[in-house]
C-alpha positions, 0 to 999 in steps of 0.5 A: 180465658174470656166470658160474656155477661148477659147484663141486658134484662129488664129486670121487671120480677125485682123492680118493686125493690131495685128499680133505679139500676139494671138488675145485676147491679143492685146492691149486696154490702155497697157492692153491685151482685155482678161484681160478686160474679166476677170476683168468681170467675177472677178466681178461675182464671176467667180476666177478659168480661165482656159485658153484653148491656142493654137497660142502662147500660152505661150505669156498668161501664161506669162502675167497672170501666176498663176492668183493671180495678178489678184485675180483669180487662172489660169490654162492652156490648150495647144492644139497641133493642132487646136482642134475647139470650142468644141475640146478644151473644152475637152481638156481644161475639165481636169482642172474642179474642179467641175462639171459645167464651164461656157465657153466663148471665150476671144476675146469677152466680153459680159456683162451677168448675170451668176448666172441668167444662172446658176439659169435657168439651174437648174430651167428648169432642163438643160443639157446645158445653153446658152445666145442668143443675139438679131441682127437687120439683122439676115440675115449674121448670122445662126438663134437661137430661144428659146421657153419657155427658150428652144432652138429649133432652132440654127445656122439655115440660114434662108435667112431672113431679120430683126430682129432676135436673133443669139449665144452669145457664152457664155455656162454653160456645165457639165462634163457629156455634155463634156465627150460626145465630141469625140476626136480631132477637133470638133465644138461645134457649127456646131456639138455637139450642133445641135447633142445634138438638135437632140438627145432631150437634154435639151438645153436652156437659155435667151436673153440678152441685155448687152454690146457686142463687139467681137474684131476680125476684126479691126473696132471692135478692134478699137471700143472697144479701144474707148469705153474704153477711153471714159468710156464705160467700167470701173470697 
């Protein structure tokens, strides 16, 4: 099974502590957080990366080169100009060797059941899978809610406090779904999901629990450095 990495942020919230590499390649134990990534998906039977790169792109094709080292087969997506989310899942989508990829970004590693999202997608009969994650505040963040494993609800700011369940940003889409994304920057999020609400596509998943961390700013960083040295994650 194939999935694309989304590895052409800026990464401007952690360049006060990692400023000379992309964000998914700073450092935890001599090792890039991405490499972390895709020894979790490795270990679902997810081997063909394709990494879809921007801000010093080359910085990763030189480190996971053709991806045998790591028992993967990698290719690479350059974007000349920041494309957004949904922007460089297209450009990146020329690499599909199939008609599904899973798309996640590489700056966060979420633990999931894949083949539990590919088997709801083909259960429920969906044009796009998805993974919700619940937050205790859902107050800073924009709503997503599913109803019968449908989604009817995404990035809506509610105003409200407590509990509630946000994007994981981990996606199933078809090359149909992508082939619908328009030429140059694009967000997936604020634009092509919402669109495809609108248009009565559909879009569903579940919510899941697993271990989450997004390193992009310096605490989560440093907490993620932590939860390696302590055991936290292994493989």
């Amino acid at each position: 099974m194939q999935a694309i990495l989304l590895a052409g942020g800026l990464g401007t919230r952690l360049r006060s502590v990692v400023s000379d590499r992309p964000k998914p390649m700073a450092l935890i134990e001599d090792r890039p957080f991405m490499e972390y990534v895709i020894r979790e998906l490795k270990s679902q039977g997810i081997d063909e990366i394709i990494f879809a790169v921007g801000y010093k792109g080359s910085m990763v094709e030189e480190y996971f080169g053709d991806g045998g080292r790591f028992g993967i087969h990698a290719d690479y997506a350059y974007e000349e100009t920041l494309l957004g989310t949904a922007g460089a899942i297209k450009n990146a989508s020329r690499h599909m060797t199939g008609p599904e990829t899973y798309v996640l970004n590489a700056d966060t590693l979420y633990r999931i059941d894949f083949k539990r999202l590919a088997d709801l997608k083909t259960e429920k009969n969906l044009d796009m899978a998805l993974v919700l994650r619940q937050v205790p505040d859902i107050s800073r963040y924009g709503e997503a809610v599913l109803k019968d494993s449908l989604l009817v609800k995404f990035n809506e700011k509610t105003g409200r406090s407590g509990t509630g369940t946000i994007n994981g940003g981990v996606y199933l889409l078809t090359k149909e779904m992508i082939g619908q994304i328009p030429d140059g920057k694009v967000s997936l999020e604020n634009d092509m999901i919402p669109r495809w609400l609108s248009e009565g596509k559909r879009l569903g998943g579940f919510i899941n629990d697993g271990y989450f961390i997004d390193i992009g700013v310096p605490e989560d960083y440093y907490r993620f450095m932590s939860d390696v040295k302590e055991g936290v994650i292994t493989w």
